[in-house]
N, C-alpha and C positions, 0 to 999 in steps of 0.2 A: 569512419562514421560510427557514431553510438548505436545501440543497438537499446530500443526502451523498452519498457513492461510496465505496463500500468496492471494495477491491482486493486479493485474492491472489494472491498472489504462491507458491505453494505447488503444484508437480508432482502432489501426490497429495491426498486428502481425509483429513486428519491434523487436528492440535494447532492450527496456524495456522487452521486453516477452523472449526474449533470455535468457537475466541474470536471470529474474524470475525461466524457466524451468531448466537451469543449478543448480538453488540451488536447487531445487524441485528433481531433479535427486541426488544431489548430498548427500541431508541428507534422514535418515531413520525417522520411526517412525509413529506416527500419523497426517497427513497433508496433505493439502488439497490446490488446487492453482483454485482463481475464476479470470474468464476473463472477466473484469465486460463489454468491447464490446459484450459478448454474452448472458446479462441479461437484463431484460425487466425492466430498472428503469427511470422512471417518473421521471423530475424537482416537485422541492419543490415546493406543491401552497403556500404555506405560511397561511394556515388554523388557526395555532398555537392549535392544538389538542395537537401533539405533548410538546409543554408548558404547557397547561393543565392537560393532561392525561399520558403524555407520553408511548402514542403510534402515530405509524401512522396511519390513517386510509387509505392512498393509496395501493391498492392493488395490486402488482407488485414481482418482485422477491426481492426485497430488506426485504421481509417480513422473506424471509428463510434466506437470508443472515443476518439479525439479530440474527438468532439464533444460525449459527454458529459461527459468532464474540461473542456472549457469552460464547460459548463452547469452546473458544479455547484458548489459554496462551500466546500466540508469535502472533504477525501480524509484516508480512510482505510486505509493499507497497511499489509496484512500479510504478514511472510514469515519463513520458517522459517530457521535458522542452517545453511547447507549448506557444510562445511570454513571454518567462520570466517568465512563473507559470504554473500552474497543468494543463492540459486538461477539457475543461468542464466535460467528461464524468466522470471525478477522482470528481470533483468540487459535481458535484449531487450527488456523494457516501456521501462525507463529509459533503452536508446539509440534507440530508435522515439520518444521524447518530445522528440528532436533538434529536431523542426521550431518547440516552442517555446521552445527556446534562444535568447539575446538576443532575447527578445519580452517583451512586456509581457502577453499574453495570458494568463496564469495569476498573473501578478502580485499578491500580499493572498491570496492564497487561501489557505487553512489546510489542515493536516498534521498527521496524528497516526502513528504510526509503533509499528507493534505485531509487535515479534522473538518467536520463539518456538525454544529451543534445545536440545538434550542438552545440553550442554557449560555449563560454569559461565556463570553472568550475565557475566563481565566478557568473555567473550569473545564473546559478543554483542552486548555495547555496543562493542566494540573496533570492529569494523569492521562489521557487519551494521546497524547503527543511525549509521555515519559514511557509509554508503554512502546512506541516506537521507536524510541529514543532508545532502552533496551534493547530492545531487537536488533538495530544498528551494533553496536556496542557489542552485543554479544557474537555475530557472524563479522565484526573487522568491518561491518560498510562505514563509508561515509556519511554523515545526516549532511546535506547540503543544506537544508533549508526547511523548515517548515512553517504550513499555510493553515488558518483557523481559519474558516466561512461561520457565520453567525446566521441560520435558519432551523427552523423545525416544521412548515408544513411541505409537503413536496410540490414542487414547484416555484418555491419563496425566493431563491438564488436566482430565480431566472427574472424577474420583476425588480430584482434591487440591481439598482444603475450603480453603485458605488463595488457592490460586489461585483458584478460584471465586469467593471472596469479591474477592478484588481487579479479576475483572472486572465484577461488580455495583458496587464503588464506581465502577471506569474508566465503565461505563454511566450512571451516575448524574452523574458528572461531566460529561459529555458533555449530557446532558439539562438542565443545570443552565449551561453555559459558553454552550450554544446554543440555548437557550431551546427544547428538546424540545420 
């Protein structure tokens, strides 16, 4: 059985953490959903240990959350569309994940990539879902699939029946691709 990790990527408890805890309700098994607003992660000094040694040497919670991005099969990122890209606080996750840069360590691992925006869908996929897309690319994951939701006040996803419905099929899919 897969082993998942959901990831927010989301400053506040909005749109993004909605669809997250739906799918987290919604499949079984082994998984685990980090709020990364409620972790103590430091911006990159740019030391370049991590190049070196590849580790970090800042000492923060991103130390354990290392260890469960190793242990796990399936990552799930979510983050909300903030001026046309990721939120910083997503932004620090993705340069804190330096140390497994040219490694094989996250190598095969699967990605599913779930934007959530005011702003039209294409400006979401413009850069907010390329910024992802990167990040895959760079650590060897898989991008299995990525999902835009179209909202900006919080609580907007939960009131639109067409989004609703398309995170019930994404959940389905999910249960069905990884053998829930």
């Amino acid at each position: 059985m897969s082993k998942i990790l959901l990831i927010s990527g989301s400053p506040r408890k909005g749109n993004t953490d909605f669809v997250l805890d739906k799918i987290f309700a919604g499949i079984s098994g082994d998984k685990e959903i980090i709020y990364l607003k409620d972790k103590n992660i430091k911006h990159c000094c740019g030391c370049l240990n991590c190049d070196t040694n590849k580790t970090c040497l800042i000492n923060d919670d991103m130390q354990a959350i290392y260890k469960k991005m190793l242990d796990a099969d399936i990552f799930i990122i979510g983050t909300p569309n903030y001026f046309d890209n990721v939120p910083g606080l997503l932004k620090d996750f993705i340069d804190r994940t330096n140390p497994f840069y040219e490694t094989d360590k996250l190598k095969g691992k699967k990605l599913i990539a779930i934007v959530v925006g005011g702003g039209g869908k294409a400006n979401s996929k413009r850069i907010c879902s390329q910024a992802l897309k990167y990040f895959a690319d760079c650590h060897q994951l898989d991008l299995v699939d990525s999902f835009i939701f179209q909202a900006l006040q919080v609580g907007e996803l939960s009131k639109n029946k067409v989004n609703l419905e398309k995170i019930d099929e994404f959940i389905n899919k999910i249960k069905l691709q990884f053998k829930d």
